[in-house]
N, C-alpha and C positions, 0 to 999 in steps of 0.2 A: 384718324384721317379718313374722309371721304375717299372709298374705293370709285365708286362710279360718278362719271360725268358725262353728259350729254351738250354737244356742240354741234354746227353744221359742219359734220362733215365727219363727226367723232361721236362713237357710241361705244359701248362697253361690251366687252368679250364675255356671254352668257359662257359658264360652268358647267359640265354635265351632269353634277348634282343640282345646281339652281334647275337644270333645265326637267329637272323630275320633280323637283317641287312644284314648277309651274304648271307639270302635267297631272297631278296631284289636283290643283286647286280646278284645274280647266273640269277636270272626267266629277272631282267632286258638287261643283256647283251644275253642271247637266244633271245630275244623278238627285241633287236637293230640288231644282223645281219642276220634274218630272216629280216626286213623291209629293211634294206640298201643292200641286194642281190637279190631282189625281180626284182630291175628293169635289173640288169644283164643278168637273163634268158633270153633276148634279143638277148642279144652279149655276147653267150657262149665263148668265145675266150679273155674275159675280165676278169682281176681278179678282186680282194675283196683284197687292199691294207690297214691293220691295227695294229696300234701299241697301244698297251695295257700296261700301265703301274701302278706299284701298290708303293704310294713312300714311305709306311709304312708298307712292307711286314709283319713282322712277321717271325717267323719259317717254318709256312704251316702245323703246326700239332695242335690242342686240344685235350683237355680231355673234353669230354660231357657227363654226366653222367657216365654209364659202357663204354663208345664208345670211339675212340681215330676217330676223325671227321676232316678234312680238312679244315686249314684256306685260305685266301682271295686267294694264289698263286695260290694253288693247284686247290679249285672251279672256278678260273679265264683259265686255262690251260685246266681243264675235262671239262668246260661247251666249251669253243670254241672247243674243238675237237668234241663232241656230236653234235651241232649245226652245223659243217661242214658236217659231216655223213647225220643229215637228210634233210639238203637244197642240198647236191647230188641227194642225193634218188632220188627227184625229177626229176630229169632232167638226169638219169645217162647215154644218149649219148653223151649229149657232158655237163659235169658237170661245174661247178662255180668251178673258180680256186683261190684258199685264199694265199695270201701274207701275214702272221700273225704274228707278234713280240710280246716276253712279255719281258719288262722288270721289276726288282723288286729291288727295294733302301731300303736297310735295316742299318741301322749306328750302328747295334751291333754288331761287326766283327762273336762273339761265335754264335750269333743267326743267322746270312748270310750264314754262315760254315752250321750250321743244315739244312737250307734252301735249299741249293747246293746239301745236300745229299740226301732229303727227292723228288726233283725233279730231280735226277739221278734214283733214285728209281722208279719212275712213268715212266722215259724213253723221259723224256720232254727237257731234255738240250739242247738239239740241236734248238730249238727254242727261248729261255733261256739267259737272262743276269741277274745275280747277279752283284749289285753295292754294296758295303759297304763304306757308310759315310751319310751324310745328302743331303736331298731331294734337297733343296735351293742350295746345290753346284753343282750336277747335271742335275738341271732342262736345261742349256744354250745347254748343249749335246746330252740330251735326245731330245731337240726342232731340234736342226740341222739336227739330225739324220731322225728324223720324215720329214722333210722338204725333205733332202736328196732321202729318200724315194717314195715322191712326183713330184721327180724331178724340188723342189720348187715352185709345185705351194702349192694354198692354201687348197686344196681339201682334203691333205692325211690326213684319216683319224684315232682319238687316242680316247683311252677314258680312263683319270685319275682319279684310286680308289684313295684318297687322305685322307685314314683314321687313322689320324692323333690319338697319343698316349694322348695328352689333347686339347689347345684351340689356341698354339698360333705358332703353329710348322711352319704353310700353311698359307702364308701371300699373303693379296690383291693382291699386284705388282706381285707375284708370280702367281695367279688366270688370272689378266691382261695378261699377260705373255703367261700363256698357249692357252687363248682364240684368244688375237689378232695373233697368229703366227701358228696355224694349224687347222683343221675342226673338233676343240674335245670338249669334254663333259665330266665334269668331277662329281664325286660323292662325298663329301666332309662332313667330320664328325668336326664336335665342340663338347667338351665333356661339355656340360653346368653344369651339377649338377655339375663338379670338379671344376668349375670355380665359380660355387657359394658360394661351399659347403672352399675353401682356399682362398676366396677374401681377399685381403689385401694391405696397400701400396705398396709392394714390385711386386705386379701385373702392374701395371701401365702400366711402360713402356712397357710391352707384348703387351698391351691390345691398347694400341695407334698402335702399328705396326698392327696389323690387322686392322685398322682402327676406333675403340673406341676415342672418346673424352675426355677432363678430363671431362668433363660434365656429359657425360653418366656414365665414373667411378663413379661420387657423385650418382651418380642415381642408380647406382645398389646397392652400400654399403649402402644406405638411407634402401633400401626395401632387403636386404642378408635376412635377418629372413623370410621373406615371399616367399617360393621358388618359387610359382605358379607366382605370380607377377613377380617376378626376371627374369621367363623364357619366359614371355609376354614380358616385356621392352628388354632383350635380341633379342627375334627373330624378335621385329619392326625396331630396331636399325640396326641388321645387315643386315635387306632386305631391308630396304633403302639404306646401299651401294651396296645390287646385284639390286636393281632396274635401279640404276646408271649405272648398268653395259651394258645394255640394251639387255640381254639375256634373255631369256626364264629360269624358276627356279622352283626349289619346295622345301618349306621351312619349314617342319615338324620333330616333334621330332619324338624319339623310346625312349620309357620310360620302364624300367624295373615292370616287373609284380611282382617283390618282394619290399613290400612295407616300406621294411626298408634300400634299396639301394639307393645309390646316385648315380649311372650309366647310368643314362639318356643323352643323347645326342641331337644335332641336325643334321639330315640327306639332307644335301644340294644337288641336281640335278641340276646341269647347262646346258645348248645347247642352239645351235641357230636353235633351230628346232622346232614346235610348238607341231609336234606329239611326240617327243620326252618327252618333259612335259608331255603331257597327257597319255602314258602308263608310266611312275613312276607315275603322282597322280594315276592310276590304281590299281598300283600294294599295294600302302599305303591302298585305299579303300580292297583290297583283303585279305590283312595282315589284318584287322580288328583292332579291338579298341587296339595293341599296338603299333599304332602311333596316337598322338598328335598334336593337333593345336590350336596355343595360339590365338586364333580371332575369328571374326564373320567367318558366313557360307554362305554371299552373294558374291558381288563382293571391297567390302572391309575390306577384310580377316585381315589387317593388318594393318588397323585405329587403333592403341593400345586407348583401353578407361581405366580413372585410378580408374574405380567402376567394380565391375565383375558382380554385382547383374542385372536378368533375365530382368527387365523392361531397368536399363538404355541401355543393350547390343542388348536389341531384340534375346537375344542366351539363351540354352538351359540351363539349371543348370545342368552341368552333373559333374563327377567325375575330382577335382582338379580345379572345374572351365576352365575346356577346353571341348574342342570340339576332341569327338571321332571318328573315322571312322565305325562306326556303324550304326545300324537300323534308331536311332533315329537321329544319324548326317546325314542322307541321306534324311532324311524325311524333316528337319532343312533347308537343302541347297535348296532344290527342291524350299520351301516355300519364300525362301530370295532370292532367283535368280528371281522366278516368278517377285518379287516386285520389286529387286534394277534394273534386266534386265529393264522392263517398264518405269521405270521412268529413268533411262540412255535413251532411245530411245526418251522419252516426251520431257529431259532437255537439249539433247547436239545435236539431227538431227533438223537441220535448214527448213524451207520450201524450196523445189525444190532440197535438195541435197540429193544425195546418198553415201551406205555406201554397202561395200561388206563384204559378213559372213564373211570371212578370215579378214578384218583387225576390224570386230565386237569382234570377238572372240580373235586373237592378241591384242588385244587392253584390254580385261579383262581379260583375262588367268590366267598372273602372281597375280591377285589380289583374286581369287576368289580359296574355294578348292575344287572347283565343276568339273567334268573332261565335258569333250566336249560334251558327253551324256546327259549331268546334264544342260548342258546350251542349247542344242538341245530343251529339253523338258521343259525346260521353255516356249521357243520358241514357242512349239507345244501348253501348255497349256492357255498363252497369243492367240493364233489364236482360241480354244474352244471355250474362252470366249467372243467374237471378238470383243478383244481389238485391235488386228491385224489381217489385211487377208493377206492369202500368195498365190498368184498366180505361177503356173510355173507347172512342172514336179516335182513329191514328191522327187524324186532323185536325184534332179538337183541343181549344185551351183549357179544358175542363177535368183533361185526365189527373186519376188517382193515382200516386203509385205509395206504395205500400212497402217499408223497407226491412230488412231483416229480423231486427225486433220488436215488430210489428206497429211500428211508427209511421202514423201515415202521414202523408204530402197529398194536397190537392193542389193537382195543375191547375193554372188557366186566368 
């Protein structure tokens, strides 16, 4: 059943979780085209070629409390225009010139119509497509066009909000789809609590399309009553198909702070960019403890174990039995990186061979929910201890370190 509808006169009551996801996607896409125009300022006479698409628009209006607040279109349309303004500033003789597309798929014709109006209103059309019907039929046009724009090559850049009304709308081959055919990154919601909360055999076949097995279906209906578990075996299952995928990811929920909701979600990040991960895990660490992480806090975040208790996990007892983005979840990862970093270094570097940060760091990223900072200082407090030395320039990707049985690692 469609939760939201948009009418004159009727708009839908934004969430305090939706409303951090929103702030999620707003701080993340400022923070993406300040880094990908960065190297521009080079070759003023260069654009900034991007196509933005949202394939689960919305209206573009809520009800927030007393406030009538901006859904995904409108925050997607004011933050890139914001974010043009101040990467000008910078350089305002000869400015960064933006090639910017937004598209928005909405399949509720009545709610498309609102949509249309509410961004003629703001003055943004002219940049602007309205599609009304489903995502999955527009995806093949939206990609050509994207390509088109690129003059086919691989480069042109998109980045797909993909926030899906429940669990089964944005299927794999469709993620495939966006990934192998243009240079984008997309954000992707699974609604899990709706998915726990109506499991039943009539699920199924949903649930195989995005790549569920019957397997995993007996697995989750075994443990439906136990949601905290439900959403453990959930987010191991399905980051074992984006591990497959061989992207860069970030695989955390947004849980509602009212504790008798079942609006919890999972908030997926994809790219083939390393920094790219590590400002969304940033921005989850910022947002503080209303995001969620069903795993350990080293570098095997998503070993799912089928005991929760403190001794067999090595993790903290906290609230739901997860790991929260907090004091004590910082404290947590520091402690687990020092140890699982260490013994990754003792159990997998060979004598005589070398390894460079960058594919150190590639190499555990997607598994750990530790950001680059967090595995830096591991780094730094293995050398304290001198477990490891590290020779080189403090600021250099180049350094050596050298580990107890005298197995060396090259940075850099």
């Amino acid at each position: 059943m469609r939760k939201y509808l948009w009418s004159d006169g009727q708009i839908p009551t934004l969430d305090n979780h939706s409303k951090c996801k929103h702030e999620i996607i707003r701080d993340y896409l400022t923070k993406y085209l300040e880094i990908v125009s960065q190297p521009l300022n080079r070759f003023p006479n260069r654009s900034l070629k991007i196509t933005i698409v949202d394939g689960f628009a919305g209206g573009g209006k809520y009800q927030y409390q007393d406030n009538i607040v901006d859904g995904s279109p409108l925050i997607l349309l004011n933050t890139v225009a914001e974010a043009k303004a101040g990467i000008r500033s910078l350089n305002p003789k000869t400015p960064i010139q933006f090639e910017e597309d937004f598209i928005f798929v909405e399949k509720n014709q009545q709610t498309a119509q609102y949509l249309q109006g509410e961004i003629r209103k703001e003055g943004f059309q002219n940049k602007s497509q309205v599609l009304c019907g489903e995502f999955g039929h527009y995806l093949p046009t939206i990609i050509a066009q994207i390509k088109k724009k690129s003059n086919n090559r691989q480069d042109g850049r998109s980045i797909f909000i993909l926030d899906q009304y429940g669990y089964s709308d944005v299927l794999i081959k469709q993620i495939k789809c966006i990934l192998n055919n243009s240079n984008a990154e997309i954000i992707l919601t699974f609604a899990v609590d709706a998915l726990i909360t109506y499991l039943d055999e009539s699920k199924q076949n949903a649930l195989s399309r995005i790549g569920f097995s019957q397997k995993d279906f007996q697995q989750f209906r075994r443990n439906q009553s136990n949601r905290d578990k439900c959403r453990s075996i959930i987010q191991h299952r399905m980051s074992s198909i984006f591990y497959g995928l061989n992207y860069f990811f970030t695989p955390f929920f947004i849980i509602s702070d009212n504790s008798k909701s079942q609006g919890g979600y999972w908030l997926i990040h994809i790219s083939r960019h390393y920094r790219a991960r590590q400002e969304m895990v940033g921005l989850h660490w910022d947002k503080g403890n209303i995001s969620q992480h069903y795993g350990t806090s080293g570098i095997n975040m998503l070993g799912y174990r089928s005991k929760f208790d403190e001794d067999y996990t090595k993790q903290l007892t906290l609230p739901h039995s997860s790991f929260r983005f907090d004091v004590a979840a910082s404290q947590q990862t520091h402690e687990a990186l020092h140890r699982e970093i260490g013994n990754y270094l003792y159990k997998n570097i060979q004598s005589g061979s070398a390894i460079t940060v960058k594919k150190l760091k590639q190499g555990i990223t997607n598994h750990t929910p530790g950001s680059d900072q967090d595995i830096q200082k591991a780094l730094d407090s293995l050398k304290e201890e001198k477990s490891i030395t590290i020779k080189g320039n403090a600021n250099s990707d180049k350094r050596i370190i050298t580990v107890e049985r005298q197995l060396v690692i090259k940075m850099g």
